[in-house]
TORKOL-4160 file (C-alpha; in steps of 0.2 Angstrom, whole numbers, padded with zeros to 4 digits, m for minus):
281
<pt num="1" X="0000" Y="0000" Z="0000"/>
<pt num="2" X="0006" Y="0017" Z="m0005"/>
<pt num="3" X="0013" Y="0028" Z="0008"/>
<pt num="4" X="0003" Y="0044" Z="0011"/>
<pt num="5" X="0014" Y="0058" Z="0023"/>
<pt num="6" X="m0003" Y="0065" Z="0026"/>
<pt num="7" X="m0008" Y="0050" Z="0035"/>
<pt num="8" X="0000" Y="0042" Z="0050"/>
<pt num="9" X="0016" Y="0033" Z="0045"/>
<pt num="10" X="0031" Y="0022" Z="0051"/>
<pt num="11" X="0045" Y="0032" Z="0050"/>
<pt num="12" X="0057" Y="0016" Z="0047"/>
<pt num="13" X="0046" Y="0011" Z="0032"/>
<pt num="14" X="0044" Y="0030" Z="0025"/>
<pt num="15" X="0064" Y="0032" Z="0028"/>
<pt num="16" X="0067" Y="0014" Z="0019"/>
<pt num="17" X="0055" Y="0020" Z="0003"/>
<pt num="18" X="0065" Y="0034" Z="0000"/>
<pt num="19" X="0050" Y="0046" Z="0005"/>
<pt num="20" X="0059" Y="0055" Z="0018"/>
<pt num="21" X="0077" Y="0056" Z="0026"/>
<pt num="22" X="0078" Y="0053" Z="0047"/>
<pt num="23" X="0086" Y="0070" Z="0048"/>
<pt num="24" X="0069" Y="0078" Z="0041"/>
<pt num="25" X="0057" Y="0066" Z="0052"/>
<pt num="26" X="0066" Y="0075" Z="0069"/>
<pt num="27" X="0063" Y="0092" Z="0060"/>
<pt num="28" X="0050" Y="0105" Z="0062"/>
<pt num="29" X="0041" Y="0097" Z="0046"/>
<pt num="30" X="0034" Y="0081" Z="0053"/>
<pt num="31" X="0025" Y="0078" Z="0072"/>
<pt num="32" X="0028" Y="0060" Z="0081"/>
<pt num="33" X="0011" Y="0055" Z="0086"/>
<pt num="34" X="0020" Y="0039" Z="0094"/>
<pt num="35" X="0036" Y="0031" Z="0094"/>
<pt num="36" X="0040" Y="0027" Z="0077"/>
<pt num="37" X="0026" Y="0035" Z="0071"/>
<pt num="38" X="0023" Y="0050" Z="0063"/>
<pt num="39" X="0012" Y="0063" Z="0050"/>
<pt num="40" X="0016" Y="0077" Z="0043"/>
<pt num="41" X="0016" Y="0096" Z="0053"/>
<pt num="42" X="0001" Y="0102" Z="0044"/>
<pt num="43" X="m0008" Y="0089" Z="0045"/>
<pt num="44" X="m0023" Y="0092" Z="0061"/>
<pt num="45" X="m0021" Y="0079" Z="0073"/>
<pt num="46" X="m0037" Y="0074" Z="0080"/>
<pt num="47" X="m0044" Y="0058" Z="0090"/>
<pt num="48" X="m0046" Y="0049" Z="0070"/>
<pt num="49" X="m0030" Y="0051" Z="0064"/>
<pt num="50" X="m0021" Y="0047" Z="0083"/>
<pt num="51" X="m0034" Y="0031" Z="0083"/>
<pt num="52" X="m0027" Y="0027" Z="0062"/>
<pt num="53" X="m0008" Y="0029" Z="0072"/>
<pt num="54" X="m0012" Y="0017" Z="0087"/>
<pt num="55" X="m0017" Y="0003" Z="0073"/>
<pt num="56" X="0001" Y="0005" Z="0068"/>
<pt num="57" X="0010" Y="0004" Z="0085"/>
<pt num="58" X="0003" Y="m0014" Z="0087"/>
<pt num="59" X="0007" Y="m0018" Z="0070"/>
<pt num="60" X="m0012" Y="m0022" Z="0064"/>
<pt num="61" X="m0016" Y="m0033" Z="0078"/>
<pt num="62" X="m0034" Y="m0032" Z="0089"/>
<pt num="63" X="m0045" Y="m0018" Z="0084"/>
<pt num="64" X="m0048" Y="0000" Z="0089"/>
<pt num="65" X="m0062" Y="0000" Z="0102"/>
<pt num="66" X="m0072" Y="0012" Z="0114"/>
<pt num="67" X="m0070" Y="0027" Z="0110"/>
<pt num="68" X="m0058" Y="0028" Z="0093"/>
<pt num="69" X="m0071" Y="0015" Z="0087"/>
<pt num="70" X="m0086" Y="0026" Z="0090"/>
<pt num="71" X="m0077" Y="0040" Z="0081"/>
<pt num="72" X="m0071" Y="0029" Z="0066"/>
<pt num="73" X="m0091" Y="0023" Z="0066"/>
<pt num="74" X="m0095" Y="0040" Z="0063"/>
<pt num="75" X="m0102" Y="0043" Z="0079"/>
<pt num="76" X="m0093" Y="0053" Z="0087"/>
<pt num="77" X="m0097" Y="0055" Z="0106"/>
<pt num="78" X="m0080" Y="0054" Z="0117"/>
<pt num="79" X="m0070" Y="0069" Z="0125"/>
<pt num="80" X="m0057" Y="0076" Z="0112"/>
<pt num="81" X="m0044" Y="0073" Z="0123"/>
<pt num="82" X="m0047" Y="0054" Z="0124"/>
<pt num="83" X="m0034" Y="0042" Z="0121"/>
<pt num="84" X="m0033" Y="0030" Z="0106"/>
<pt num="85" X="m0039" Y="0013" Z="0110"/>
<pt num="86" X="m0033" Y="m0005" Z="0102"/>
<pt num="87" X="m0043" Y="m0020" Z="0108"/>
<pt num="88" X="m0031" Y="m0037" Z="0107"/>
<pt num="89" X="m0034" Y="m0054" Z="0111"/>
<pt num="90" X="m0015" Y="m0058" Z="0117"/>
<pt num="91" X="0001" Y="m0050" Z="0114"/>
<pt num="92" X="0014" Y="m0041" Z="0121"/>
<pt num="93" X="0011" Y="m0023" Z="0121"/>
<pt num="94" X="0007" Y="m0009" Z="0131"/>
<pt num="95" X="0000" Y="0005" Z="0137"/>
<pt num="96" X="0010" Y="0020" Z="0132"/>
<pt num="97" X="0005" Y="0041" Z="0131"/>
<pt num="98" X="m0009" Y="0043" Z="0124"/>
<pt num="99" X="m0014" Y="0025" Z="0120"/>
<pt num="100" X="m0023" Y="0012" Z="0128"/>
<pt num="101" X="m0021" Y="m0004" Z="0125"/>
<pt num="102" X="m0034" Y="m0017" Z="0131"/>
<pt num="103" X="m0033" Y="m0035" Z="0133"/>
<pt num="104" X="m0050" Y="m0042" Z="0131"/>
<pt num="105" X="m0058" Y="m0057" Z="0122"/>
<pt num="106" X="m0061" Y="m0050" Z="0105"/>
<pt num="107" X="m0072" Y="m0066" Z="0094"/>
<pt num="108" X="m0069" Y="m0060" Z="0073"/>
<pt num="109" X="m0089" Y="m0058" Z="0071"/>
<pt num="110" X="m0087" Y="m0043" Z="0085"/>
<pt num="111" X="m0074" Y="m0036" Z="0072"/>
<pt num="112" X="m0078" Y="m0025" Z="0056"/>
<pt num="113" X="m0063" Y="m0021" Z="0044"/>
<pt num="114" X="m0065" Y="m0001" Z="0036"/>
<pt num="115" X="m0054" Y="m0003" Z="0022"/>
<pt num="116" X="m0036" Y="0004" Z="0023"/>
<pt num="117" X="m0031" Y="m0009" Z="0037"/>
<pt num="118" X="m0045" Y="0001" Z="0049"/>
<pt num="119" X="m0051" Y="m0013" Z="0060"/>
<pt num="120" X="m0063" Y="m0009" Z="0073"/>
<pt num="121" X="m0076" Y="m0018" Z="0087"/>
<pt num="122" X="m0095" Y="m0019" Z="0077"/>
<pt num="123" X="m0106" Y="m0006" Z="0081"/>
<pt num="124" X="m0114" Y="m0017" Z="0095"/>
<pt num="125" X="m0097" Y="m0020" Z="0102"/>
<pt num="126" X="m0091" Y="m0005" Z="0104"/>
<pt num="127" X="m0107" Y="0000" Z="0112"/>
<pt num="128" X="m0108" Y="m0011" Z="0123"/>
<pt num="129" X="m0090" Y="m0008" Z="0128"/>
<pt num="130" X="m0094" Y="0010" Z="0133"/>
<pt num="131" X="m0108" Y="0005" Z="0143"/>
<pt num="132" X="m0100" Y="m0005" Z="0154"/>
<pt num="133" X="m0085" Y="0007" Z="0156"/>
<pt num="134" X="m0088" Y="0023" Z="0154"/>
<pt num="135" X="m0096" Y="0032" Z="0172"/>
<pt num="136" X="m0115" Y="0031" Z="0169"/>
<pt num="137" X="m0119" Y="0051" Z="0158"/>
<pt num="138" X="m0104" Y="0045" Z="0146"/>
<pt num="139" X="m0109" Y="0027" Z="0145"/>
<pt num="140" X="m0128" Y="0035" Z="0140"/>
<pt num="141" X="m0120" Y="0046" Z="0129"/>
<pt num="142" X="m0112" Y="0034" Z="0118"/>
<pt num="143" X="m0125" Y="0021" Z="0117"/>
<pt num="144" X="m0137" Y="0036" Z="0112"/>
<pt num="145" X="m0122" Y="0041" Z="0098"/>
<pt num="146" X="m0120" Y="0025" Z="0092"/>
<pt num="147" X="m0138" Y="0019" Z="0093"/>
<pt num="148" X="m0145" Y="0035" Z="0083"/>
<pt num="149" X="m0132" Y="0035" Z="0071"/>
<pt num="150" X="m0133" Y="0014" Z="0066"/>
<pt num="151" X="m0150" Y="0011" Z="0070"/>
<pt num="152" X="m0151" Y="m0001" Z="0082"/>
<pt num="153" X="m0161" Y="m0002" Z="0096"/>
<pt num="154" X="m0152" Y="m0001" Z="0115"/>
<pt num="155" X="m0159" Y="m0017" Z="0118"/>
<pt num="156" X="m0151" Y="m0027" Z="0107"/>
<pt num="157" X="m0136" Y="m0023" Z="0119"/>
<pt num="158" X="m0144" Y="m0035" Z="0131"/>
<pt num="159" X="m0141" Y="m0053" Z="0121"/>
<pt num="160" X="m0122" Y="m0047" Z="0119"/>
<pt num="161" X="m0121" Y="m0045" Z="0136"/>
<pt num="162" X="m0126" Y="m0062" Z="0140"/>
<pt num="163" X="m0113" Y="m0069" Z="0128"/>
<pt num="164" X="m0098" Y="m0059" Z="0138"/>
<pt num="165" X="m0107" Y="m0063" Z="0156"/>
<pt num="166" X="m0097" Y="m0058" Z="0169"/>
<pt num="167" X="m0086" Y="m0044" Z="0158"/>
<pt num="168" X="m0080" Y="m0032" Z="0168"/>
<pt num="169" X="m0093" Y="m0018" Z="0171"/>
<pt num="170" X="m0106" Y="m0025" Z="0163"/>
<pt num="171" X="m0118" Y="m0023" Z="0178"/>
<pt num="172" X="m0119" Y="m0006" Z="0173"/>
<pt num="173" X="m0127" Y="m0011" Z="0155"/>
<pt num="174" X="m0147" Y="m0015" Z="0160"/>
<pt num="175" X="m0146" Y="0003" Z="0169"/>
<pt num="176" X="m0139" Y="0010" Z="0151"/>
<pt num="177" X="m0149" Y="0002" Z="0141"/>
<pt num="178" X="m0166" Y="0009" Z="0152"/>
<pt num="179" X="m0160" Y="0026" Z="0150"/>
<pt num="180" X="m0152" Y="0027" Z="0130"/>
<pt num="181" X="m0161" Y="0034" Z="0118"/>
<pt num="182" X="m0157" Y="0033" Z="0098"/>
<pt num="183" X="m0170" Y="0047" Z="0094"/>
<pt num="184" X="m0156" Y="0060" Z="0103"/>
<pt num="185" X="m0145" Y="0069" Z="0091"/>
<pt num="186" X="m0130" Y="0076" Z="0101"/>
<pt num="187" X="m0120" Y="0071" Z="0115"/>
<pt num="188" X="m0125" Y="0088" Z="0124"/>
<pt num="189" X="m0145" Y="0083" Z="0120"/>
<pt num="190" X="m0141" Y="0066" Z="0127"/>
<pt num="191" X="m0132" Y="0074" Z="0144"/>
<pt num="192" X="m0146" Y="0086" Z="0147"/>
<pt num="193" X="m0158" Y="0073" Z="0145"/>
<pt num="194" X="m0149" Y="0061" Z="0159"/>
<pt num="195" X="m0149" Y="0079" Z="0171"/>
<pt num="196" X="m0166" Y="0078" Z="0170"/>
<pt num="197" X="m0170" Y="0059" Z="0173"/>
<pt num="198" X="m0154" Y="0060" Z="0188"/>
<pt num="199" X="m0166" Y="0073" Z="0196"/>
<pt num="200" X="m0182" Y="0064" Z="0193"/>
<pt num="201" X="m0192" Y="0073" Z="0182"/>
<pt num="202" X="m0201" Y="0066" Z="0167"/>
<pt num="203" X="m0193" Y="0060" Z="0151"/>
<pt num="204" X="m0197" Y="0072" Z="0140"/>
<pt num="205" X="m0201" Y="0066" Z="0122"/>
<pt num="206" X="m0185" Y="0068" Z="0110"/>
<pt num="207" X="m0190" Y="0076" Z="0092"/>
<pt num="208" X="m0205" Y="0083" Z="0094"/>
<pt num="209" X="m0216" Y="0091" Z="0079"/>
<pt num="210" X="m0221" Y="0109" Z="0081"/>
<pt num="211" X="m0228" Y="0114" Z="0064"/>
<pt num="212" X="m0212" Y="0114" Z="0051"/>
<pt num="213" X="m0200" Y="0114" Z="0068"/>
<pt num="214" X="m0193" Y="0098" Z="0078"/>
<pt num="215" X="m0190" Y="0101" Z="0096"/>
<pt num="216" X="m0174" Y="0095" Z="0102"/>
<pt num="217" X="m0185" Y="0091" Z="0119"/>
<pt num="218" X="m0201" Y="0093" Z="0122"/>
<pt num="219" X="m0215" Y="0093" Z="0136"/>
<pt num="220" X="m0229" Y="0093" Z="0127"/>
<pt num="221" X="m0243" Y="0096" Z="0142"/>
<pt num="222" X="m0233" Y="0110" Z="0147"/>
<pt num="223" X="m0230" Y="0117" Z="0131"/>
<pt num="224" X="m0210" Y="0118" Z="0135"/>
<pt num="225" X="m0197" Y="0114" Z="0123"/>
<pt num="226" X="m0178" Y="0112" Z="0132"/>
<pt num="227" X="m0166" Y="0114" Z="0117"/>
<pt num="228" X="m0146" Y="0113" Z="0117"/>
<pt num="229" X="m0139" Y="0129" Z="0110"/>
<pt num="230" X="m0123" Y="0123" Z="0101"/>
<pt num="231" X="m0109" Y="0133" Z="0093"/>
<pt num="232" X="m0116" Y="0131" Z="0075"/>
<pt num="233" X="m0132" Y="0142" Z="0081"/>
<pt num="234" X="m0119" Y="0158" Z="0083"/>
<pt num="235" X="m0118" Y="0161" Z="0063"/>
<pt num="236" X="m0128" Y="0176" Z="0057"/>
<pt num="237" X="m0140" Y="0164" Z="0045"/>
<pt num="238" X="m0144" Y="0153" Z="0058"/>
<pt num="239" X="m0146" Y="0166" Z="0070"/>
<pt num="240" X="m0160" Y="0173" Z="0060"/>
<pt num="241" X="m0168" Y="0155" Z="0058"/>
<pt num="242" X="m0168" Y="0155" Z="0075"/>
<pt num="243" X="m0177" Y="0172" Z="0075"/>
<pt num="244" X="m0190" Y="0165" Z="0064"/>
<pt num="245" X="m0191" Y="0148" Z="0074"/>
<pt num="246" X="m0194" Y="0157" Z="0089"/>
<pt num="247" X="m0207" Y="0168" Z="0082"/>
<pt num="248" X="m0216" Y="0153" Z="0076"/>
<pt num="249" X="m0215" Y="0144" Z="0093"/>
<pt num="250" X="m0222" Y="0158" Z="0104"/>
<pt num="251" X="m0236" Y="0160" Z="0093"/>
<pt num="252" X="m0238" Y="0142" Z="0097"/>
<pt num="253" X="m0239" Y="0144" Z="0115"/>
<pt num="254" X="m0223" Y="0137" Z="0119"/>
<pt num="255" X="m0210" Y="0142" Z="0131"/>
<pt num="256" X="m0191" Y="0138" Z="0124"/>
<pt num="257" X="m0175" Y="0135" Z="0138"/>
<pt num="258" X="m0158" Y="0134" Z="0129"/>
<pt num="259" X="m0144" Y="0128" Z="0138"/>
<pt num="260" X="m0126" Y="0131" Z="0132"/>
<pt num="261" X="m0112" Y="0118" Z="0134"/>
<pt num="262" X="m0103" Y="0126" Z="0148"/>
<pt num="263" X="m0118" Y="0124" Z="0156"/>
<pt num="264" X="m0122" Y="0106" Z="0152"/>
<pt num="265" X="m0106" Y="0101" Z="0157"/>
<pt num="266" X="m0101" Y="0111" Z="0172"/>
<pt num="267" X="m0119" Y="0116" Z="0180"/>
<pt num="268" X="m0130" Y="0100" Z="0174"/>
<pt num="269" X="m0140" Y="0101" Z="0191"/>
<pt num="270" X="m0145" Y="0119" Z="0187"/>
<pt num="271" X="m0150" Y="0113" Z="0172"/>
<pt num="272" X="m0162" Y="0101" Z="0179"/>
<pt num="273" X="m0167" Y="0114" Z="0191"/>
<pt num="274" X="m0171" Y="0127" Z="0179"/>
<pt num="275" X="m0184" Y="0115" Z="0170"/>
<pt num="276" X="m0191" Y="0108" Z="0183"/>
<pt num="277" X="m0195" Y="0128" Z="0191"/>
<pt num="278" X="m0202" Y="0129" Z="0171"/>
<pt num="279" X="m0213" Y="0114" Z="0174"/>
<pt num="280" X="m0221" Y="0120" Z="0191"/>
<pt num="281" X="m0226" Y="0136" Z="0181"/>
């Protein structure tokens, strides 16, 4: 396979095709993402490309899992901080900056190839990996990513669980599975949706019709629409959809609480407060 400097690369392979001298691969033109591996400067390094560069450090072996699978399934839902992850069956190696390695069982039907070497855990897989380890409102958060994103339901988790019995964290999974939802459509709607059910209000119905608008979500008795007000509402043409979104929603009797991500994140409990003093009203 053709060697592409844009894309992770051994060095000792690059250096043997002629592609590049070792003198260049220590200068300010390329960046190590691990050792013996590297990219090109320019090139933005982000959890994909650190996730295509883990697949090299164990030489092809295992599959990447958790996280890097999720954001190789195109459902990304993990922090973008997080390390790349390999799952292997065996072997030798380890842990190392900004890499995980996990030994786990790892049957070939719970393994989907990409193209271009890409291995990683099946949608299910993956899923139910994160389920069982990520803390409760991540765990959520992923299974919501990848069950909107592949159409599966949450529940067909359950029969996987069964055939890893005993799996570290899976006791987690049945709670997971009650609370996911595919219907949410960003991680941030999935988290304001667990700080409502953590502090026991209703579940409030994801996607809900208002004339020609959807509702990220709705309480429909209480004519209150909770929304996530994302980065990509800050540009000038959809600020003024927004205007005209909003216009159409008050007409309809509706009440509209946006929460931003600092919010979400840092202040979920206010969050669920605020809603809940909305409902009372």
């Amino acid at each position: 396979m053709p060697i592409e400097l844009s894309s992770p690369f051994r060095g000792s392979v690059a250096v043997s095709a002629g592609l590049v001298t070792p003198k260049a691969l220590r200068g300010p033109g390329f960046r190590r993402l691990f050792t013996g591996i590297f990219v090109r400067a320019d090139v933005e390094v982000d959890l994909e490309l650190r996730s295509r560069a883990a697949l090299l450090v164990v030489e092809g072996r295992g599959a990447l899992g958790g996280w890097s699978a999720a954001e190789l399934l195109g459902a990304s839902c993990g922090p973008a901080d997080a390390a790349a992850e390999v799952v292997v069956a065996g072997g030798s190696h380890k842990n190392r900056p900004g890499l995980w390695v996990r030994h786990d069982r790892l049957p070939v039907e719970e393994t989907m190839s990409l193209g271009d070497g890409v291995v990683v855990t099946t949608r299910l897989r993956t899923a139910f990996d994160l389920a069982r380890r990520a803390p409760l409102v991540e765990a959520v958060v992923a299974v919501d990513a990848l069950a909107h994103v592949h159409g599966f339901a949450p529940a067909d988790l359950v029969p996987l669980g069964y055939r890893h019995l005993g799996a570290r964290g899976s006791a987690q999974l049945p709670e997971v599975v009650a609370l996911a939802d595919p219907l949410a459509e960003s991680p941030m709607e999935s988290r304001i949706r667990f700080a409502l059910l953590a502090a026991g209000l209703p579940a409030p119905v994801l996607q809900h019709p208002v004339g020609p608008c959807r509702l990220d979500m709705a309480y429909p008795a209480a004519r209150l629409a909770v929304e996530y007000d994302g980065r990509d509402h800050l540009t000038p043409e959809r600020a003024l959809y927004d205007l005209d979104r909003q216009a159409h929603l008050t007409r309809c009797g509706w009440d509209v609480l946006r929460f931003r991500a600092r919010e979400v994140m840092l202040r979920p409990w206010w969050v669920a407060a605020t809603v809940q003093r909305a409902l009372a009203r």
